[in-house]
Each structure stands twice: as C-alpha cells, then as structure tokens.
C-alpha positions as CSV (number, residue, x, y, z in Angstrom):
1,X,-3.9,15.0,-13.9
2,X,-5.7,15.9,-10.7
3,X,-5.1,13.7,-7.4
4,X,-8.7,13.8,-6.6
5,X,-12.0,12.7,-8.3
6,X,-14.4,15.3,-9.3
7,X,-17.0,12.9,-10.4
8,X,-17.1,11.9,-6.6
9,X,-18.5,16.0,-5.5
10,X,-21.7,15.0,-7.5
11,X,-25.1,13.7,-6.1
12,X,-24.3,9.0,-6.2
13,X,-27.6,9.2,-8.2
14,X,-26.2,11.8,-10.8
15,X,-23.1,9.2,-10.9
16,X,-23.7,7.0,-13.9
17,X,-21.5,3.9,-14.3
18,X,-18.2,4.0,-15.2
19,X,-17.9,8.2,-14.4
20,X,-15.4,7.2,-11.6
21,X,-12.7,6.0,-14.1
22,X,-12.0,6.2,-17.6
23,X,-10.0,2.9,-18.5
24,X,-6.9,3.5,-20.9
25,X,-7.9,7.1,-20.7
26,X,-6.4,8.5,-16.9
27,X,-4.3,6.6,-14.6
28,X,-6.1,5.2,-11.1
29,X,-4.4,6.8,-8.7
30,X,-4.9,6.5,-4.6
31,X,-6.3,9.9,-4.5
32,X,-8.5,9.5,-6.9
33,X,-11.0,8.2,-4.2
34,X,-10.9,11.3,-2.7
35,X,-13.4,14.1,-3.9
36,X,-11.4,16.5,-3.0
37,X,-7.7,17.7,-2.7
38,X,-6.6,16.7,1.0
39,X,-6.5,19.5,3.5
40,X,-3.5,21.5,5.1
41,X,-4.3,19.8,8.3
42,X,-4.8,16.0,6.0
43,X,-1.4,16.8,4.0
44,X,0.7,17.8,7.7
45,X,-1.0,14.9,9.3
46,X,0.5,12.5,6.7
47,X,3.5,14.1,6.7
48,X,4.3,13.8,10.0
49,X,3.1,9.7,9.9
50,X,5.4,9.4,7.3
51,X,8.3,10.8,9.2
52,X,7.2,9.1,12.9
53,X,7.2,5.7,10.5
54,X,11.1,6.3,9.0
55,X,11.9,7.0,12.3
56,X,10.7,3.8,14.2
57,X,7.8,4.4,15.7
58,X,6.0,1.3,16.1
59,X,2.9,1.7,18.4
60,X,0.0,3.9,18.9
61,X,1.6,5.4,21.8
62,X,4.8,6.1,19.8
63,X,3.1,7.2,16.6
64,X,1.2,10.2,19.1
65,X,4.5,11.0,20.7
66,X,6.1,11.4,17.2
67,X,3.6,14.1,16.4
68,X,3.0,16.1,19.6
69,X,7.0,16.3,19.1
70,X,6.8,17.4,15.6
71,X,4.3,20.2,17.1
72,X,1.6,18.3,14.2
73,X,-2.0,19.6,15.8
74,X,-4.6,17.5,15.6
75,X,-7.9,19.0,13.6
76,X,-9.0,20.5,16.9
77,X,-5.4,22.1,17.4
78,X,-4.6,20.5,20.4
79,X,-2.2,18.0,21.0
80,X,-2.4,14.3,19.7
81,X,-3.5,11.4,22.2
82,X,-3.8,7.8,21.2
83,X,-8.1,8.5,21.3
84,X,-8.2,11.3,18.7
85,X,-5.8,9.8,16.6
86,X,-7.6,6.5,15.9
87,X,-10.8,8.2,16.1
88,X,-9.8,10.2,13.3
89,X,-7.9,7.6,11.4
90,X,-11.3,5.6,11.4
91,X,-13.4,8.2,10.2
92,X,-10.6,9.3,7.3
93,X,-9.0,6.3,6.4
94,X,-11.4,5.3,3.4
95,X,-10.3,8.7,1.7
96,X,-6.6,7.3,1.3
C-alpha cells in the first residue's frame, strides 16, 4: 500500500468525489494526505522530533537544541533556530 496519495498529484478539478479514498477497499492512513512520499530532509526532520520528544524536550527552545545536537539541518542546511523551525512546521504541518 503506498503512504501517500496519488489522486492528490492531479489537477482538484480532475479530482472527482470520492478519488481520495476508497472505503472498505485501502486503509486511511496519515500519509495518505500527502501527494507525495516525504522527503530525505521531511523523513530526518521527524526523526530527529521523535527522538528530541523521548528524550524530554519540552519547549521550542529545547526541541531546536535537540536537533542542532543531533547535527539534523534544516531545509536550508544550516542550523535550527526557534524561527525556521516553526516557520516550517506551519507551512508543512497539514501534510502530516
């Protein structure tokens, strides 16, 4: 089963109802929001929230330090700062 919806790569008015899921026919996973497979960059950023999150981090601030530590660029491959992160969070978090 893919983890992203093709339907979603085509023109909305080339979308009839009902092409986003199939009832009874494929399971509605997350992903399938997405219309595509997440990127490198998507995947190590998640990863590395993941890990900051098991670990404690509670805050912004600490959720930055966790991945400048973890050496996790942001998509401009610099380092993390509390700006870019939510910046980017805002702008990606509907594809989760």
């Amino acid at each position: 089963m893919p983890q992203y919806n093709p339907d979603l790569q085509r023109p909305a008015k080339d979308r009839p109802n009902g092409s986003y899921e199939k009832f009874g026919v494929i399971d509605n996973v997350v992903q399938q929001t997405r219309s595509g497979p997440p990127s490198a960059a998507e995947m190590a950023l998640a990863m590395g929230l993941e890990k900051a999150f098991r670990e404690g981090a509670t805050s912004l601030s600490g959720l930055v330090a966790h991945l400048n530590a973890a050496a996790v660029a942001s998509p401009y491959g610099r380092p993390w700062d509390e700006t870019e992160l939510v910046r980017f969070l805002e702008q990606h978090g509907g594809l989760a």
